[in-house]
Predicted model as a PDB file, atoms N, CA, C, CB and O in Angstrom, pLDDT in the B-factor column:
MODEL        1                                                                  
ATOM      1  N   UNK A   1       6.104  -4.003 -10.129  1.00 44.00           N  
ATOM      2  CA  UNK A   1       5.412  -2.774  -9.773  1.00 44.00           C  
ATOM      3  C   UNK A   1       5.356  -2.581  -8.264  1.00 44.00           C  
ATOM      4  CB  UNK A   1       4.009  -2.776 -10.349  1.00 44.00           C  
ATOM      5  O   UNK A   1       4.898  -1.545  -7.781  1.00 44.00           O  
ATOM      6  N   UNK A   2       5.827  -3.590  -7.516  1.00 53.00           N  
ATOM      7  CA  UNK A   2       6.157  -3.499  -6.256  1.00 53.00           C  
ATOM      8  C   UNK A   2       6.317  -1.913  -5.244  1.00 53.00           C  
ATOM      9  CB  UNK A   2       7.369  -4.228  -6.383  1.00 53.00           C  
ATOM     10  O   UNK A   2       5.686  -1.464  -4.288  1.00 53.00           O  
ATOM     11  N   UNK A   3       7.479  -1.433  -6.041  1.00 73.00           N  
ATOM     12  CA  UNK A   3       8.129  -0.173  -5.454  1.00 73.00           C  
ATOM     13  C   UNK A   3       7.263   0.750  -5.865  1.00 73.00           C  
ATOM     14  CB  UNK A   3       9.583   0.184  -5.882  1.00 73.00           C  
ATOM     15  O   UNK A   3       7.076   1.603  -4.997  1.00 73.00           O  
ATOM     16  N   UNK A   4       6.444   0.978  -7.201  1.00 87.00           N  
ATOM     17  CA  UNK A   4       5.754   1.893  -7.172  1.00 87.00           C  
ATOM     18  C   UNK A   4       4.286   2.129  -6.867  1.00 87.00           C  
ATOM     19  CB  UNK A   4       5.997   2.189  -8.008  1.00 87.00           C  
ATOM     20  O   UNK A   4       3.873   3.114  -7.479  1.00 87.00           O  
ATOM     21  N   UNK A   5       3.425   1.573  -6.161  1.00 90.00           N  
ATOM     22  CA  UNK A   5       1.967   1.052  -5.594  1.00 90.00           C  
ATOM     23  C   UNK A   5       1.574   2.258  -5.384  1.00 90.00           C  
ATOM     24  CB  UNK A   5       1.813   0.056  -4.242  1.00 90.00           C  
ATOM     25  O   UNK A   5       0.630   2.671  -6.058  1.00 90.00           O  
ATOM     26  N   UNK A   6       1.988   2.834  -4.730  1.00 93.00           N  
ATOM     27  CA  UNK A   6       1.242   4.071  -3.850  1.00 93.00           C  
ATOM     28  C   UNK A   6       2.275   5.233  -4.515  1.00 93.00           C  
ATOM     29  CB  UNK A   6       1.335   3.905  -1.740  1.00 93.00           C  
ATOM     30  O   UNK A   6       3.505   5.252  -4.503  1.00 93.00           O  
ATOM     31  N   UNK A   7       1.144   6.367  -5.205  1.00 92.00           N  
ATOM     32  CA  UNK A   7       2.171   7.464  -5.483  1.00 92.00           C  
ATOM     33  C   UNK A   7       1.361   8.961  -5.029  1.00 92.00           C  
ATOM     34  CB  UNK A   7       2.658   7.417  -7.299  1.00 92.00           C  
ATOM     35  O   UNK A   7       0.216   9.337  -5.281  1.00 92.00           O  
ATOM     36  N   UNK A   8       2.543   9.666  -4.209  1.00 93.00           N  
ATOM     37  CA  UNK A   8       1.728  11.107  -4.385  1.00 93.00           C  
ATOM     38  C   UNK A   8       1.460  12.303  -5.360  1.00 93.00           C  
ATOM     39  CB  UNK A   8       2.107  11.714  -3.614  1.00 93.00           C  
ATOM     40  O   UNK A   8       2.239  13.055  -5.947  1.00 93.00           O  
ATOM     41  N   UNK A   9      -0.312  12.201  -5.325  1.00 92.00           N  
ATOM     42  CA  UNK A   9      -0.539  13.182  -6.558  1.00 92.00           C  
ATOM     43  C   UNK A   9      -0.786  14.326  -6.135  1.00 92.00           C  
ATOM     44  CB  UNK A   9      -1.597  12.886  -7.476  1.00 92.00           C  
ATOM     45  O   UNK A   9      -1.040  15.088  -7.068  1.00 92.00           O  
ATOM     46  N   UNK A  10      -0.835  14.878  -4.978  1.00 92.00           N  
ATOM     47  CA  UNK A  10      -0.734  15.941  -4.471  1.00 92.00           C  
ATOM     48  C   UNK A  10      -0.325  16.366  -3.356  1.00 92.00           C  
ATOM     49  CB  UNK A  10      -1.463  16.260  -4.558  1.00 92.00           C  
ATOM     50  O   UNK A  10      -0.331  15.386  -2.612  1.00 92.00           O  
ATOM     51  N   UNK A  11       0.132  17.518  -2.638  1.00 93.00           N  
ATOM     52  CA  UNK A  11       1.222  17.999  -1.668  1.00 93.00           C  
ATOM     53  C   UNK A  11       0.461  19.263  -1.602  1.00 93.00           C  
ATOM     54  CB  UNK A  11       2.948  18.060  -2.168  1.00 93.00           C  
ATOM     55  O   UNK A  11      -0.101  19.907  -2.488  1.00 93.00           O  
ATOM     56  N   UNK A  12       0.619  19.515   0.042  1.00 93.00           N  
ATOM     57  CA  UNK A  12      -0.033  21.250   0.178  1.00 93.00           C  
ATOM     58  C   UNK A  12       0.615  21.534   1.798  1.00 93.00           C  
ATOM     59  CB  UNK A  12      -2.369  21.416   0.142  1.00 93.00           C  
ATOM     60  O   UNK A  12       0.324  21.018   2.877  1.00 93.00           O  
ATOM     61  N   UNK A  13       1.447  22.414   1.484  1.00 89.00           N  
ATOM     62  CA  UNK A  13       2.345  23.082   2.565  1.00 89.00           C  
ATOM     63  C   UNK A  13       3.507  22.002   3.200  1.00 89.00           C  
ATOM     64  CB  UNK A  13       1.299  23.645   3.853  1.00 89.00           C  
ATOM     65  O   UNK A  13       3.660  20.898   2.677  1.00 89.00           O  
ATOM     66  N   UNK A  14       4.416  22.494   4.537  1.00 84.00           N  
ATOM     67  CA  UNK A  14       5.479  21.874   4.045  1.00 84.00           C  
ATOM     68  C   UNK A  14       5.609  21.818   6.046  1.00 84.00           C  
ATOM     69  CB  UNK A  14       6.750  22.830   2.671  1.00 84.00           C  
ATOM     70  O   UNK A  14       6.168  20.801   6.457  1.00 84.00           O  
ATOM     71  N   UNK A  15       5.379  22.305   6.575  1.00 84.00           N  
ATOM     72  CA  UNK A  15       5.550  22.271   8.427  1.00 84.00           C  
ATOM     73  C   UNK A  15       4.338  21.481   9.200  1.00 84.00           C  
ATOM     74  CB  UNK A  15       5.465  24.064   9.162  1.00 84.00           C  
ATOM     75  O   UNK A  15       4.258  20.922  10.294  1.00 84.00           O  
ATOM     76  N   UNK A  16       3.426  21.705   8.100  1.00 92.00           N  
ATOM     77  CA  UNK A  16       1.571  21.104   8.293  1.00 92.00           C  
ATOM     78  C   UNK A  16       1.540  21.036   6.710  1.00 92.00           C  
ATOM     79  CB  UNK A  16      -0.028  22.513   9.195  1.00 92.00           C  
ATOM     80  O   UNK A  16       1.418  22.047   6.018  1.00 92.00           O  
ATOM     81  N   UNK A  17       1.685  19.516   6.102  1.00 94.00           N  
ATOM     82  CA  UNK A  17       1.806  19.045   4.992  1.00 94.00           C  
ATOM     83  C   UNK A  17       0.197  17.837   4.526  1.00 94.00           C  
ATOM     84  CB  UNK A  17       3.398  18.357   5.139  1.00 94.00           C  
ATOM     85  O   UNK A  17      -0.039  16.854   5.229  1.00 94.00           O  
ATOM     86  N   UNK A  18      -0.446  18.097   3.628  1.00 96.00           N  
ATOM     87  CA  UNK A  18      -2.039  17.565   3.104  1.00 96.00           C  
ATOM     88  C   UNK A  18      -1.056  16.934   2.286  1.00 96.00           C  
ATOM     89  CB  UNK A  18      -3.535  18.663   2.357  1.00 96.00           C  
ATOM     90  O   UNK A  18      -0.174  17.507   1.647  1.00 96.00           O  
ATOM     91  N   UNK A  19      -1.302  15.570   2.362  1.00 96.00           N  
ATOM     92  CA  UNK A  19      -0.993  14.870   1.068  1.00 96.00           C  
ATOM     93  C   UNK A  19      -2.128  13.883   0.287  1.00 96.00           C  
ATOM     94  CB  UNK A  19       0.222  14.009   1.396  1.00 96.00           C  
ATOM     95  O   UNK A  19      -2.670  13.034   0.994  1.00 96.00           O  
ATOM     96  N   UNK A  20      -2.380  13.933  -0.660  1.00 96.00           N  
ATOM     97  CA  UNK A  20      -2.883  12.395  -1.284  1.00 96.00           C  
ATOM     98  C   UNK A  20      -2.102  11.595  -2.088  1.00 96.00           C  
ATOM     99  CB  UNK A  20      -4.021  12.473  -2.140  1.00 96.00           C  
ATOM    100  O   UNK A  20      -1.368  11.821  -3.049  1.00 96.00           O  
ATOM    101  N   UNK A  21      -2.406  10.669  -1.513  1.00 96.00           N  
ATOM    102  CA  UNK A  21      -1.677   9.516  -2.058  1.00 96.00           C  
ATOM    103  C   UNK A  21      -2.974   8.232  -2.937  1.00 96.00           C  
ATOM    104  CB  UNK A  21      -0.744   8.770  -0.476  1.00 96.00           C  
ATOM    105  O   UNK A  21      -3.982   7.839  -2.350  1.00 96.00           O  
ATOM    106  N   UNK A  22      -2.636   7.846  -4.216  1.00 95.00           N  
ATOM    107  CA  UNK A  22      -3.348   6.819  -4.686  1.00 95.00           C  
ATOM    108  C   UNK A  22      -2.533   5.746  -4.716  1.00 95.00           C  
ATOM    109  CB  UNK A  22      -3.918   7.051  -5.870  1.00 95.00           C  
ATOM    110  O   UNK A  22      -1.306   5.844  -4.760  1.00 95.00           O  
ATOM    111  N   UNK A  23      -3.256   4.508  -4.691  1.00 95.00           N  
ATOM    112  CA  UNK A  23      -2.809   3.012  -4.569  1.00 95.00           C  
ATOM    113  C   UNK A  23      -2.811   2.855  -6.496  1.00 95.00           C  
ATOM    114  CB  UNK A  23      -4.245   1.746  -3.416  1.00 95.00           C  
ATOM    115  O   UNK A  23      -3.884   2.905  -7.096  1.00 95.00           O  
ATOM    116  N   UNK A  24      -1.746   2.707  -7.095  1.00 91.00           N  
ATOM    117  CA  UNK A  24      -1.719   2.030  -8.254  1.00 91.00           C  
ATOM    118  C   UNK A  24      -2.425   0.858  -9.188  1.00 91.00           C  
ATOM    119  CB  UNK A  24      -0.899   1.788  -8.111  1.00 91.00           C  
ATOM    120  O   UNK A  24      -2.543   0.606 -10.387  1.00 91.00           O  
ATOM    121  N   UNK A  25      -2.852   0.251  -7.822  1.00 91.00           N  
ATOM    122  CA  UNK A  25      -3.309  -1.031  -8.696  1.00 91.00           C  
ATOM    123  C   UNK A  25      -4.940  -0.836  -8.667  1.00 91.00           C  
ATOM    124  CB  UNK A  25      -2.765  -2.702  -7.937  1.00 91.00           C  
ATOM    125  O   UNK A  25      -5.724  -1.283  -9.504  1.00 91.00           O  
ATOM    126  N   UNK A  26      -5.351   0.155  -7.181  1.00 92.00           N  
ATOM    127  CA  UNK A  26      -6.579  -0.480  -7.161  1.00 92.00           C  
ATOM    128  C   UNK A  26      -7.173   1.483  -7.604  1.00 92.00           C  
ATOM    129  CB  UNK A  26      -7.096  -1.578  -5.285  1.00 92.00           C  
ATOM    130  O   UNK A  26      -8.371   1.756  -7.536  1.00 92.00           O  
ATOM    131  N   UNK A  27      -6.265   2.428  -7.955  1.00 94.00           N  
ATOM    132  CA  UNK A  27      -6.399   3.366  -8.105  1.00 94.00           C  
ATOM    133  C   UNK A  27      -7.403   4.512  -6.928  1.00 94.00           C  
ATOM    134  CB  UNK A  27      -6.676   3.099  -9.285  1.00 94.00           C  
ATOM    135  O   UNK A  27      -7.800   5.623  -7.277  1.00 94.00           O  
ATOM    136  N   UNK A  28      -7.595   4.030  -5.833  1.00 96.00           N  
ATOM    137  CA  UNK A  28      -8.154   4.515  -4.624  1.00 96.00           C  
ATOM    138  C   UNK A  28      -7.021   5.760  -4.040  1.00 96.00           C  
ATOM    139  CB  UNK A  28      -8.371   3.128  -3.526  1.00 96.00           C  
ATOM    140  O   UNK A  28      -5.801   5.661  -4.173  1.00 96.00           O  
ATOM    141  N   UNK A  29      -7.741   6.948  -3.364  1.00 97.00           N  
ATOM    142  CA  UNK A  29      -7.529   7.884  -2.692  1.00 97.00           C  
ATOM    143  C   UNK A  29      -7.146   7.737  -1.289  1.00 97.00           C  
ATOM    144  CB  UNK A  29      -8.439   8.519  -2.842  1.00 97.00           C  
ATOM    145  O   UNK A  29      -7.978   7.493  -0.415  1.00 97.00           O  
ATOM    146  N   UNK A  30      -5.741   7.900  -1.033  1.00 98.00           N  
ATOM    147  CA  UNK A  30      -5.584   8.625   0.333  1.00 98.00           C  
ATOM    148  C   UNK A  30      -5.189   9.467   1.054  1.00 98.00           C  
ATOM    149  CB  UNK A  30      -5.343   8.335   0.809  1.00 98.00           C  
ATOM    150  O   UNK A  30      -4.042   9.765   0.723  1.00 98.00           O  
ATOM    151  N   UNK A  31      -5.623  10.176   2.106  1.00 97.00           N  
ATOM    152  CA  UNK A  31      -5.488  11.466   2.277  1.00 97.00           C  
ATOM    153  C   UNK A  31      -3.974  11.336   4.001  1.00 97.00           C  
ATOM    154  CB  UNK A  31      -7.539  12.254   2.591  1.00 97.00           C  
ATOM    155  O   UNK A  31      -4.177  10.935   5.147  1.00 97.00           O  
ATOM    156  N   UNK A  32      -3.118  11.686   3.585  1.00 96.00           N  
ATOM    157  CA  UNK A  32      -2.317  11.803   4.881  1.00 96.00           C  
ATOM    158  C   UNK A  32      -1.597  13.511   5.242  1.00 96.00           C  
ATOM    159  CB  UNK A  32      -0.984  10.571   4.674  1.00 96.00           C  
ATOM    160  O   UNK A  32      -1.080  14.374   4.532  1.00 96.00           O  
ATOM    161  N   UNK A  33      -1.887  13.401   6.626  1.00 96.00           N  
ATOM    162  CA  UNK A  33      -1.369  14.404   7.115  1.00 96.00           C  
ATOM    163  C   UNK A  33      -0.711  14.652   8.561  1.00 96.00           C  
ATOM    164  CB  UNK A  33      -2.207  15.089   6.920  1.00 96.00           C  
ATOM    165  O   UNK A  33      -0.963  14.364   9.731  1.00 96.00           O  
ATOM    166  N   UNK A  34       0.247  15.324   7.855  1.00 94.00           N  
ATOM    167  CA  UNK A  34       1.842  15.201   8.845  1.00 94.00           C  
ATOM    168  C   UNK A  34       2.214  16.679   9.237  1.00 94.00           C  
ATOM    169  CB  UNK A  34       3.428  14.481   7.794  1.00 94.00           C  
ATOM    170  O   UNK A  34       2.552  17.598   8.492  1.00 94.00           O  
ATOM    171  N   UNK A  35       1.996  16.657  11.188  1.00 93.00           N  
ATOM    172  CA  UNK A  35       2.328  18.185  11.831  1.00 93.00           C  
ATOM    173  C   UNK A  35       3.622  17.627  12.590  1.00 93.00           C  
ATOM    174  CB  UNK A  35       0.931  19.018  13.047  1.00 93.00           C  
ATOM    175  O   UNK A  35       3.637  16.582  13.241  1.00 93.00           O  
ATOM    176  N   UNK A  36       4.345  18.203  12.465  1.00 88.00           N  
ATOM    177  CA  UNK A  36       5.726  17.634  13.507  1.00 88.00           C  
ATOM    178  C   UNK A  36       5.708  16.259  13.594  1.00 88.00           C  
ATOM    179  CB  UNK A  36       5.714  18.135  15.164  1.00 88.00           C  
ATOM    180  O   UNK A  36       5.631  15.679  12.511  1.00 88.00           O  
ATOM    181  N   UNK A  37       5.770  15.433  14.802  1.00 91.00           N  
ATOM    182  CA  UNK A  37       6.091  14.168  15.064  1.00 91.00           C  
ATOM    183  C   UNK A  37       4.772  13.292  14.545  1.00 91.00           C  
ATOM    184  CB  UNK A  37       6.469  14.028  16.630  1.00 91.00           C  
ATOM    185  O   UNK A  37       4.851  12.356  13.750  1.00 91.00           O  
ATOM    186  N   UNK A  38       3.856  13.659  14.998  1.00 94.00           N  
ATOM    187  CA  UNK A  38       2.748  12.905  14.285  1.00 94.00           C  
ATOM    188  C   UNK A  38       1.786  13.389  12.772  1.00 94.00           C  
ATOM    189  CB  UNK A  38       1.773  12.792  15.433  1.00 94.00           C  
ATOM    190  O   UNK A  38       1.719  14.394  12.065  1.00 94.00           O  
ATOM    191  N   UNK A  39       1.185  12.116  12.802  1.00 95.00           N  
ATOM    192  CA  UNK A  39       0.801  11.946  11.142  1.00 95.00           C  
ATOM    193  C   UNK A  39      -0.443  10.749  11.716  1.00 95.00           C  
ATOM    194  CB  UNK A  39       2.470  11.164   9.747  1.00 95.00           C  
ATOM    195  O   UNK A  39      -0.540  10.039  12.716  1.00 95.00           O  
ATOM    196  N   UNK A  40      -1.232  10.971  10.561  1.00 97.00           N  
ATOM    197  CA  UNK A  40      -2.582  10.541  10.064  1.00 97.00           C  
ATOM    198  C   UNK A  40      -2.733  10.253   8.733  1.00 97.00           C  
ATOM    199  CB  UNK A  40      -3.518  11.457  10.312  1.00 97.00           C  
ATOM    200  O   UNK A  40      -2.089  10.891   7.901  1.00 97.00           O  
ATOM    201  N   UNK A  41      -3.652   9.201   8.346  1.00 97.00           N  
ATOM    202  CA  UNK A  41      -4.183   8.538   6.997  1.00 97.00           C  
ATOM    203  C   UNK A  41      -4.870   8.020   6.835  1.00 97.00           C  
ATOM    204  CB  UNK A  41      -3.768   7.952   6.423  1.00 97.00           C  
ATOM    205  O   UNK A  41      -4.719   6.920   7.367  1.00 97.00           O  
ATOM    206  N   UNK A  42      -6.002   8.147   6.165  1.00 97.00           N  
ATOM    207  CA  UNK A  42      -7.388   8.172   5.791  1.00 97.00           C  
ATOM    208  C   UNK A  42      -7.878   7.797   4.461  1.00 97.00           C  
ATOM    209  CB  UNK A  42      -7.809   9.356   5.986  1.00 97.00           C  
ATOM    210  O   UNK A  42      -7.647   8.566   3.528  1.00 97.00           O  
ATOM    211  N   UNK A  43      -8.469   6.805   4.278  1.00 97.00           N  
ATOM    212  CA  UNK A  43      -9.237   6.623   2.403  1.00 97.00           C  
ATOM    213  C   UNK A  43     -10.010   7.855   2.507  1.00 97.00           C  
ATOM    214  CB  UNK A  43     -10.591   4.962   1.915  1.00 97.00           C  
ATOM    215  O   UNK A  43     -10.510   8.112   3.602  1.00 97.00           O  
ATOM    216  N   UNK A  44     -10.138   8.454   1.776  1.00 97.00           N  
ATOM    217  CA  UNK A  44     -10.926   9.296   1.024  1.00 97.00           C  
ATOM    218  C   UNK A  44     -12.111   8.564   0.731  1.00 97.00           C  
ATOM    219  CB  UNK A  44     -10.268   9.786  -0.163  1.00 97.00           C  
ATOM    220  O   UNK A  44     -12.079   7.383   0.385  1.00 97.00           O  
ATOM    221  N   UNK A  45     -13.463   9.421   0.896  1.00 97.00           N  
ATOM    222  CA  UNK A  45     -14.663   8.725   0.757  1.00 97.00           C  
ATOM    223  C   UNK A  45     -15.609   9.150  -0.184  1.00 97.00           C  
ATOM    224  CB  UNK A  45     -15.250   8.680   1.867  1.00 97.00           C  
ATOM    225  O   UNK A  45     -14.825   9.454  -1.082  1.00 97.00           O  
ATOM    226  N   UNK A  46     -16.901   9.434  -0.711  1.00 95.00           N  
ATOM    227  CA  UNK A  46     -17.479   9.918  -1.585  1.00 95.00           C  
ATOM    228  C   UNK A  46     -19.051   9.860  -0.492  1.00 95.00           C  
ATOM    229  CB  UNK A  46     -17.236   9.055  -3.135  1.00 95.00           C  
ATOM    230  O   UNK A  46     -19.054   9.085   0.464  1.00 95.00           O  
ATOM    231  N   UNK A  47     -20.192  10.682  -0.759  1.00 96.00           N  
ATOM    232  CA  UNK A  47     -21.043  11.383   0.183  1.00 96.00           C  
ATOM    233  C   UNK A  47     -21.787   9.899   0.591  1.00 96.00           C  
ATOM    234  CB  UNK A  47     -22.105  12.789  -0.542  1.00 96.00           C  
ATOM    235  O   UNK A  47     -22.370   9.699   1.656  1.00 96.00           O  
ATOM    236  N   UNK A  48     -21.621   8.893  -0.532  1.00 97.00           N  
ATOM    237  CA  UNK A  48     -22.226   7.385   0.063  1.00 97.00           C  
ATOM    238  C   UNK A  48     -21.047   6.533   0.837  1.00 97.00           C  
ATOM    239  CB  UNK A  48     -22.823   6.307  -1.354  1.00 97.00           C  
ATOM    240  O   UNK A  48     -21.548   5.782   1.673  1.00 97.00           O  
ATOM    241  N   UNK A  49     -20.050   6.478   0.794  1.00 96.00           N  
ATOM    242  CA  UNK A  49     -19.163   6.061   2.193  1.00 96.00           C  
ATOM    243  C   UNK A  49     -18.105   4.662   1.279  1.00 96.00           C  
ATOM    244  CB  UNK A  49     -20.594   5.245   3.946  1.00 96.00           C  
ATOM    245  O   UNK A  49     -17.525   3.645   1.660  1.00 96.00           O  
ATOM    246  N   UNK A  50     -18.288   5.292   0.062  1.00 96.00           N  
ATOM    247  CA  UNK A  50     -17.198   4.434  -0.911  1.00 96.00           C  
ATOM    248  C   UNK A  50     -16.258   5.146  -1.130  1.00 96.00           C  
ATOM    249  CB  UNK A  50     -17.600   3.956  -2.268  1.00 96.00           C  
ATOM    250  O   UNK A  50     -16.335   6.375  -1.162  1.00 96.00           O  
ATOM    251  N   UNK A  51     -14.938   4.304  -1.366  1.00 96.00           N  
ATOM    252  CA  UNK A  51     -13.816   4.903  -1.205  1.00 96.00           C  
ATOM    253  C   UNK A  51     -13.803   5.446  -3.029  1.00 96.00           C  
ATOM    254  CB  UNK A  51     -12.497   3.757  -0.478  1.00 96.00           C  
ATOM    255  O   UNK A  51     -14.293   4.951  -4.045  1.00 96.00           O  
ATOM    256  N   UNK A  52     -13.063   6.564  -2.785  1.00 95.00           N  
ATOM    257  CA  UNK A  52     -13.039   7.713  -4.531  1.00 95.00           C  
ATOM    258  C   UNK A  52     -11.619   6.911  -4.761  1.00 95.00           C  
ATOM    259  CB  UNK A  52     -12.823  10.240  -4.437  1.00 95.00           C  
ATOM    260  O   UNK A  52     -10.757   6.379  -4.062  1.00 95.00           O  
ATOM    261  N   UNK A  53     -11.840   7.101  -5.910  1.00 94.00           N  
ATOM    262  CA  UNK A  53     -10.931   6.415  -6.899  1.00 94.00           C  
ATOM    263  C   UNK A  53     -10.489   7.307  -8.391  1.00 94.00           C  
ATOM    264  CB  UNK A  53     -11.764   5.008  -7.302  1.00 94.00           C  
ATOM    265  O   UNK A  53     -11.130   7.415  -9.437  1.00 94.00           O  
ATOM    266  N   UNK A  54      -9.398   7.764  -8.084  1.00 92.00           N  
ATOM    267  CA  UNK A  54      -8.746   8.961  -8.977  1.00 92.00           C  
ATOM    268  C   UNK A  54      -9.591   8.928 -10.194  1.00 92.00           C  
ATOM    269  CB  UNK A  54      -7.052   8.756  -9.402  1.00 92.00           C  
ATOM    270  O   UNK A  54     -10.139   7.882 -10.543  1.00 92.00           O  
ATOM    271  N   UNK A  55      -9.713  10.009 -10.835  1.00 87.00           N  
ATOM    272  CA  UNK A  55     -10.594   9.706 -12.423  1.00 87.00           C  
ATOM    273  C   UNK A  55      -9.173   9.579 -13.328  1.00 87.00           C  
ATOM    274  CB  UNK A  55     -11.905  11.383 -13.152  1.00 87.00           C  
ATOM    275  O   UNK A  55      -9.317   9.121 -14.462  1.00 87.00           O  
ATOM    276  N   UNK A  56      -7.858   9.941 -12.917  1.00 82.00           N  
ATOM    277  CA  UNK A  56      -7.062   9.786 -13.755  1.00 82.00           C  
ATOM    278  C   UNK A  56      -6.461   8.583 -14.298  1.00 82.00           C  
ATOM    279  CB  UNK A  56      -6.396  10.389 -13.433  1.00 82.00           C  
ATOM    280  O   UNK A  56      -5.700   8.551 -15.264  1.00 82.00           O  
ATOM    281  N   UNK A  57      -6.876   7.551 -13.578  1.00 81.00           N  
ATOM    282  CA  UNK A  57      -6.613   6.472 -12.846  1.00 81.00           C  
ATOM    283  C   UNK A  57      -6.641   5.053 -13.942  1.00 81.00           C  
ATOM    284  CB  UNK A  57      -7.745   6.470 -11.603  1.00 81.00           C  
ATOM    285  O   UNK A  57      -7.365   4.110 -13.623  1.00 81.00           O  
ATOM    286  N   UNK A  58      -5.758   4.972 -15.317  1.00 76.00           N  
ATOM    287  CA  UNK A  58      -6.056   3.870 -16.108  1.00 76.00           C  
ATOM    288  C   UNK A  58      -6.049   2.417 -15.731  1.00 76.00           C  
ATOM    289  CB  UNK A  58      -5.319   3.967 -17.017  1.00 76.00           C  
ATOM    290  O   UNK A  58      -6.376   1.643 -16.631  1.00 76.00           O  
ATOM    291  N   UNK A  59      -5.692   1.837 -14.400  1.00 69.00           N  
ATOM    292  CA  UNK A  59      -5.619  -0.034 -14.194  1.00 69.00           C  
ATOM    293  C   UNK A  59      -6.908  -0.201 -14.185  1.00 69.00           C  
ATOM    294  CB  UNK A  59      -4.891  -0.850 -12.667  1.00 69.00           C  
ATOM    295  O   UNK A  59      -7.798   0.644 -14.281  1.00 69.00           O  
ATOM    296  N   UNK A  60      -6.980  -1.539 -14.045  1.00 54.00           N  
ATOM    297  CA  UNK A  60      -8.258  -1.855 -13.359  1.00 54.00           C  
ATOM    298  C   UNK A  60      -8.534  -2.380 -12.025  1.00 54.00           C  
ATOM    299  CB  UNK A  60      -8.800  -2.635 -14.030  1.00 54.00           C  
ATOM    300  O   UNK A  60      -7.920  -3.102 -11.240  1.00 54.00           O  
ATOM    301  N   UNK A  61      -9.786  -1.710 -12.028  1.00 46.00           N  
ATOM    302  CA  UNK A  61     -10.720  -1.604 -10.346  1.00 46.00           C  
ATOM    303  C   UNK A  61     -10.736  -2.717 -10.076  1.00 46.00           C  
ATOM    304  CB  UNK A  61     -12.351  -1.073 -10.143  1.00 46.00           C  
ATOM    305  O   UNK A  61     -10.871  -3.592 -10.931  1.00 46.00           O  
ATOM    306  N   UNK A  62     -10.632  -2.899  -9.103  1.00 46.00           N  
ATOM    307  CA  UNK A  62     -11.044  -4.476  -8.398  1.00 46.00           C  
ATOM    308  C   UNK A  62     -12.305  -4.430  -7.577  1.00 46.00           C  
ATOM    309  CB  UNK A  62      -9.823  -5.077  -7.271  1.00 46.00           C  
ATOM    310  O   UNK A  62     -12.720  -5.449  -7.024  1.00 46.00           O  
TER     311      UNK A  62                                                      
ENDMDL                                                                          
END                                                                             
């Protein structure tokens, strides 16, 4: 499962691109975003400062 860990479940625009990406194993949220040469990436958090964890998300949590 190596190659597939991290997959993107969502995409929004394409010059200034929102992506999230979840980790497979541990099913956690991340948010990256890419304007021209640079890019940023971020866990996704919830209003108490824990990282969200897809609800679609069947492995298990660690």
């Amino acid at each position: 499962m190596a190659n597939d860990r991290f997959e993107e479940v969502y995409t929004q625009g394409k010059l200034k691109a929102i992506k999230v990406i979840r980790d497979n194993e541990t099913g956690v949220l991340y948010m990256l975003h890419q304007e021209g040469y640079g890019a940023g990436l971020t866990v996704m958090v919830d209003q108490e400062g824990k990282p969200l964890v897809d609800d679609n998300f069947k492995g298990d949590v660690l």
